[in-house]
N, CA, C and O of each residue as an XYZ file, in Angstrom:
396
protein
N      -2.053      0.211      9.014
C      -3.247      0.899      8.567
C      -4.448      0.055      8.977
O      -4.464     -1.158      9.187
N      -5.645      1.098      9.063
C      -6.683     -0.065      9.468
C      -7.590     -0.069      8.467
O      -8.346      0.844      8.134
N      -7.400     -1.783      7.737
C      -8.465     -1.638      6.884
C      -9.832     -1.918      6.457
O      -9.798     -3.134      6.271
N     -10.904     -1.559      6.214
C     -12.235     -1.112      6.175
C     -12.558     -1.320      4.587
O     -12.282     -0.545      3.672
N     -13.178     -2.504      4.520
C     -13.505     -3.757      5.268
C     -13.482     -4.929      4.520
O     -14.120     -5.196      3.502
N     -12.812     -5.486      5.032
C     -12.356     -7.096      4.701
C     -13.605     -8.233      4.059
O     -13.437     -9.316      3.499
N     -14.716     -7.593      4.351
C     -15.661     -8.404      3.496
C     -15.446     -8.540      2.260
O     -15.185     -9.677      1.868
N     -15.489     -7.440      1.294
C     -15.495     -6.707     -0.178
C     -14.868     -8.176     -0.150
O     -15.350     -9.294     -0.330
N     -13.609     -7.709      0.148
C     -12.320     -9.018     -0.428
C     -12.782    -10.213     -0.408
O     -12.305    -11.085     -1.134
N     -13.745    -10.428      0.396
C     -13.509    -12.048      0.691
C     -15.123    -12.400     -0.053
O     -15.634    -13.516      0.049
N     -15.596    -11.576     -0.582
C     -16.999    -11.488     -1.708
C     -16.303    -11.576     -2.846
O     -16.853    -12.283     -3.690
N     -15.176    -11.052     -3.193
C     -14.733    -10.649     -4.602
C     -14.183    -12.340     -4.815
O     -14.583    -13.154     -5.648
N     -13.177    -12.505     -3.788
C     -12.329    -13.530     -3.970
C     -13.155    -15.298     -3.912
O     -12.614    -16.371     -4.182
N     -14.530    -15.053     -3.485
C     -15.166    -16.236     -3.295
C     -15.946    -16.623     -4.807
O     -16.379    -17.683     -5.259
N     -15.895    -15.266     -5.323
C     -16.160    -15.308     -6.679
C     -15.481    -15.181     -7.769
O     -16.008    -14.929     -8.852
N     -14.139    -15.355     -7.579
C     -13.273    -15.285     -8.515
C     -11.725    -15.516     -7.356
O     -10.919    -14.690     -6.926
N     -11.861    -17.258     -7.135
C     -10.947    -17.893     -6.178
C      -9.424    -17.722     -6.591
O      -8.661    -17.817     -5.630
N      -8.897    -17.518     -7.663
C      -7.699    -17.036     -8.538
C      -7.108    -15.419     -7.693
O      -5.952    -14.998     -7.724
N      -7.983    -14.934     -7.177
C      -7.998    -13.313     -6.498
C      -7.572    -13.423     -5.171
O      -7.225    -12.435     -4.523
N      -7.576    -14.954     -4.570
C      -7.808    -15.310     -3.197
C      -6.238    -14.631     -2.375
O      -6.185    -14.021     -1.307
N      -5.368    -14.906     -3.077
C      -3.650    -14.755     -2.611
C      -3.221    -13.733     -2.870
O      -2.246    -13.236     -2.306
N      -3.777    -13.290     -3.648
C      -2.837    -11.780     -4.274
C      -3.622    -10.905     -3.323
O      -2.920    -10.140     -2.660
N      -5.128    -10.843     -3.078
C      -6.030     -9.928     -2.246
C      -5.294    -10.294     -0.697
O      -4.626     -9.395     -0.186
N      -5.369    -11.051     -0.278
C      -4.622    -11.782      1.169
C      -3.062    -11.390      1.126
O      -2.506    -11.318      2.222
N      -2.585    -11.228      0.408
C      -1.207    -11.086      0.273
C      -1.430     -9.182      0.692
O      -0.842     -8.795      1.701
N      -2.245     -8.166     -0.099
C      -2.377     -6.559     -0.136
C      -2.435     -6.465      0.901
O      -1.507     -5.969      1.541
N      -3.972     -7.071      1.684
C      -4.669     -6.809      2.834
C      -3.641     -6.932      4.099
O      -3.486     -6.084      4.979
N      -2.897     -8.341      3.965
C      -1.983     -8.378      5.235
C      -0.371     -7.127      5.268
O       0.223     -6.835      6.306
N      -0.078     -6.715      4.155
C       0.828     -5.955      3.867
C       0.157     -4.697      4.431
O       0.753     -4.168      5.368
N      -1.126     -4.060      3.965
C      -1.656     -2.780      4.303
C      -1.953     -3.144      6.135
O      -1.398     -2.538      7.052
N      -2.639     -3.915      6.245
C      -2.661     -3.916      8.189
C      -1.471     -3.571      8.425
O      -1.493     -2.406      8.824
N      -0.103     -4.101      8.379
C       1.104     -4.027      8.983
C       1.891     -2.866      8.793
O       2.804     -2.390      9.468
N       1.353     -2.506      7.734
C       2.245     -0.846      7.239
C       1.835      0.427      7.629
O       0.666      0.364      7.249
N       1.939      1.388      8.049
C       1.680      2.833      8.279
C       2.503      3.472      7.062
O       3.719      3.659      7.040
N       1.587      3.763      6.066
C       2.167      4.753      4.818
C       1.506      6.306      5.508
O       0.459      6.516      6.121
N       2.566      7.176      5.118
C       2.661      8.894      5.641
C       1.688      9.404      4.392
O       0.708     10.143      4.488
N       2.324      8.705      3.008
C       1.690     10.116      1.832
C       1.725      8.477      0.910
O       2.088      7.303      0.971
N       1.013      9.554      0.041
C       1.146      8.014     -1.789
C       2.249      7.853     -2.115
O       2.363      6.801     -2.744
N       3.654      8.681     -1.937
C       4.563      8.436     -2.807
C       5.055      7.297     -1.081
O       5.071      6.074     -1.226
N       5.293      7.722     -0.083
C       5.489      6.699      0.766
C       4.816      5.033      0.208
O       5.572      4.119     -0.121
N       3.429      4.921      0.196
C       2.880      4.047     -0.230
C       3.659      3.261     -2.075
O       3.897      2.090     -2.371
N       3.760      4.017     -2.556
C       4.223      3.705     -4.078
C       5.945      2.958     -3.955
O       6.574      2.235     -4.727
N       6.198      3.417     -2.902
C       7.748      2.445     -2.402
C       7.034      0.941     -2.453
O       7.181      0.169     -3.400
N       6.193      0.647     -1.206
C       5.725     -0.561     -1.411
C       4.852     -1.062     -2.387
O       4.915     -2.259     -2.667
N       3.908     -0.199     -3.043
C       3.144     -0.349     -3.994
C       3.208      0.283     -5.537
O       2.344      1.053     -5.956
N       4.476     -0.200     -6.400
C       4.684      0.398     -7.139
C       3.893      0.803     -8.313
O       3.819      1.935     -8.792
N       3.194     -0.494     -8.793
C       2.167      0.214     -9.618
C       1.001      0.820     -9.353
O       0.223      0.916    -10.302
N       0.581      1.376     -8.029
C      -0.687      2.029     -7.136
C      -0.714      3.510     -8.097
O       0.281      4.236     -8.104
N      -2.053      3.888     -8.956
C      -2.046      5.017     -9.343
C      -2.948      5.574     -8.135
O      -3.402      5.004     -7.143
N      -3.043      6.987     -8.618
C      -4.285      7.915     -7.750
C      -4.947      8.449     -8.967
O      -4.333      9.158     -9.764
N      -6.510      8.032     -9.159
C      -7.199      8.768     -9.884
C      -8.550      8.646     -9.388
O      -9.315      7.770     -8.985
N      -8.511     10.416     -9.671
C      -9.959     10.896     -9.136
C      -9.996     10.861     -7.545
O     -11.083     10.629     -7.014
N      -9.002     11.053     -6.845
C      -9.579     11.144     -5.426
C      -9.038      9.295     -4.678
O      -8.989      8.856     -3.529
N      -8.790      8.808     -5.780
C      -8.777      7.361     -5.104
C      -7.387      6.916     -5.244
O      -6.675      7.741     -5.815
N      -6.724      5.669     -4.821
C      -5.882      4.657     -4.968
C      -6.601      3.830     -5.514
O      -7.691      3.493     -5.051
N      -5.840      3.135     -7.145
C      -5.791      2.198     -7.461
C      -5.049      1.115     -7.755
O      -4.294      0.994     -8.720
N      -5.315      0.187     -6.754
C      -4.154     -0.937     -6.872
C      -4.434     -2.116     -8.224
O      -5.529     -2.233     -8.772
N      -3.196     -2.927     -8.598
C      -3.282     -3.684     -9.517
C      -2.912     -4.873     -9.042
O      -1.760     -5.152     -8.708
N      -3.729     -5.508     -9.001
C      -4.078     -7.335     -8.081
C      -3.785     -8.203     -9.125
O      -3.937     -8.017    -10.332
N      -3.198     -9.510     -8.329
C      -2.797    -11.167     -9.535
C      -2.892    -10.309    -10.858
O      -3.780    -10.013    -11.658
N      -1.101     -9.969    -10.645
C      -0.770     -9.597    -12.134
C      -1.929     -8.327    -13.288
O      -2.315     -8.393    -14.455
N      -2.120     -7.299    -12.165
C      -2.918     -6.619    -13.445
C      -3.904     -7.179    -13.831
O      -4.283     -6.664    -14.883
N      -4.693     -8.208    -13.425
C      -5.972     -8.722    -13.140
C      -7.268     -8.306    -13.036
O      -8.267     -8.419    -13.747
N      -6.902     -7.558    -11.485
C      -7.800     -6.969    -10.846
C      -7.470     -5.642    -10.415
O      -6.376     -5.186    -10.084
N      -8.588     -5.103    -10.474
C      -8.161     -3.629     -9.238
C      -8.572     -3.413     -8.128
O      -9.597     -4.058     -7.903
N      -8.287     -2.872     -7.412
C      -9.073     -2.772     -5.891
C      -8.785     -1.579     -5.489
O      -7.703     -1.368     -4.942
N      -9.658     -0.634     -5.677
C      -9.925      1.039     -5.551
C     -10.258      1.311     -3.587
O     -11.055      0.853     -2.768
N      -9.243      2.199     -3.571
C      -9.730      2.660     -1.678
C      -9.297      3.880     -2.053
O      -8.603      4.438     -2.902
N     -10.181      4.152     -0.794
C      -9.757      5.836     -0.509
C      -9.045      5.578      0.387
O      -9.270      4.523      0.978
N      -8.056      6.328      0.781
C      -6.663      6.073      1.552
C      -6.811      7.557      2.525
O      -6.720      8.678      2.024
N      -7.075      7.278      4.119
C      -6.875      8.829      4.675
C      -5.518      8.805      5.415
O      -5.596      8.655      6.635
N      -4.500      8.907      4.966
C      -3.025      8.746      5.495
C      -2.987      9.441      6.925
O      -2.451      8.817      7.841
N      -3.572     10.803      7.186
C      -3.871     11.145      8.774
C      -4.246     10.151      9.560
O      -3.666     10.003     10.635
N      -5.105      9.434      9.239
C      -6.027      8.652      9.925
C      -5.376      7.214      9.986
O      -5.421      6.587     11.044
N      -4.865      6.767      9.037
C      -4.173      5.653      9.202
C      -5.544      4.283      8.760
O      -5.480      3.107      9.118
N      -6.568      4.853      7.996
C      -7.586      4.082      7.334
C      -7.147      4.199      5.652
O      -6.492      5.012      5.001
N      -7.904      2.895      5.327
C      -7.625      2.828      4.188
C      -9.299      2.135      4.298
O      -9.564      1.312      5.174
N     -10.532      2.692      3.093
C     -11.429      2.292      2.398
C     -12.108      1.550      1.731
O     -13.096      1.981      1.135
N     -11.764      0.353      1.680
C     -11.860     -0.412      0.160
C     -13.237     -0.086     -0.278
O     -14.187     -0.316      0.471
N     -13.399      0.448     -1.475
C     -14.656      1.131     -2.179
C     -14.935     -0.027     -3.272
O     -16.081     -0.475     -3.216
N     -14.198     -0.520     -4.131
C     -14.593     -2.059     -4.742
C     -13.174     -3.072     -5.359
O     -11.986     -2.825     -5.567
N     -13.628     -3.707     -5.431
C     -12.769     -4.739     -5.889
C     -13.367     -5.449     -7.525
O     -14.303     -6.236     -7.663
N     -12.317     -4.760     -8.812
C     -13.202     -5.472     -9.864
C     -12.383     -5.675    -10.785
O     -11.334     -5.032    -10.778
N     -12.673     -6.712    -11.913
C     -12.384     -6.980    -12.871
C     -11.587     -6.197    -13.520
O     -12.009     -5.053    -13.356
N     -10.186     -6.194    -14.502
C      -9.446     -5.205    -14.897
C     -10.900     -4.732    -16.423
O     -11.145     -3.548    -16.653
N     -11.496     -5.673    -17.075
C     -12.835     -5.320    -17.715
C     -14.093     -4.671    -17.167
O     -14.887     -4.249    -18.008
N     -14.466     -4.493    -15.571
C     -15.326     -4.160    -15.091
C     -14.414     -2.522    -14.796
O     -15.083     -1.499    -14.943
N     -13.324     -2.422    -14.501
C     -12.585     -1.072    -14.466
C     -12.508     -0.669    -15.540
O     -12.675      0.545    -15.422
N     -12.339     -0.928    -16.687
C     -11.847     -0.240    -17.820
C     -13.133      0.081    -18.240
O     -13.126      0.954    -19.108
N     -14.420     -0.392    -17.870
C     -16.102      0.282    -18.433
C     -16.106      1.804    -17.757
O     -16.687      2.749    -18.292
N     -15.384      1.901    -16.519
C     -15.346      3.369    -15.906
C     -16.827      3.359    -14.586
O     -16.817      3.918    -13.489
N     -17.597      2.792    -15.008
C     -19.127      2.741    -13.864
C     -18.909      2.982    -12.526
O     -19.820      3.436    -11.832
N     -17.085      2.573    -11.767
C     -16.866      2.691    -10.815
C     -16.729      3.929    -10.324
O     -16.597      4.007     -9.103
N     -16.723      5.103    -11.068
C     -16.565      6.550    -11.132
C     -17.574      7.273    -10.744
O     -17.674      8.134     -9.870
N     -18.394      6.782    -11.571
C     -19.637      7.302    -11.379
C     -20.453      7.122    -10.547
O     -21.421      7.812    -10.226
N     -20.000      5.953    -10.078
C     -21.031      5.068     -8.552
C     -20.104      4.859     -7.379
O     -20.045      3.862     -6.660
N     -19.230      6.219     -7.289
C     -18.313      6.656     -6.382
C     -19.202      6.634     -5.137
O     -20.334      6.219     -5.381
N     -18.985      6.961     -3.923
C     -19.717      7.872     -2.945
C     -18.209      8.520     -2.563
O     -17.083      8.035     -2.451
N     -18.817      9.963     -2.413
C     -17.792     10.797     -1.558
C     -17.595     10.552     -0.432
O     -16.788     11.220      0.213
């Protein structure tokens, strides 16, 4: 998959260095993989929900989340943010979506 864009991660993780391996660990797994559909993806990513239009993954242990839009045609994956399992559970990321 090609993923878009590796900054987020490396902003999130420079600010919360604990994020550094588990984010590096997703990112190199998603480059190397071609997932077809979510339930394809949910083989490798078992706790990955879909809500609202998005993938949400669960980073260093349920930690963190890191929300993408996933276009499985396309073989892109989004990263839209990377946050706090407390900065996710406020919901703000919903609302300050872009389509």
């Amino acid at each position: 998959m090609h993923v878009i864009a590796k900054p987020i991660l490396i902003e999130f993780w420079t600010k919360h260095p604990d994020a550094k391996h588990s984010l590096g660990a997703w990112y190199r797994t998603m480059k190397m993989e071609v997932f077809s559909d979510f339930n394809d993806l949910r083989a490798t990513f078992a706790s990955a929900d879909y809500v609202d239009g998005l993938t949400v993954f669960n980073i260093g242990g349920n930690k963190y989340r890191l929300i993408a839009s996933i276009h499985y045609n396309r073989h892109k994956v989004y990263i839209r943010a990377v946050l706090t399992h407390e900065e996710y559970d406020r919901d703000g990321w919903k609302r300050n979506r872009r389509n």
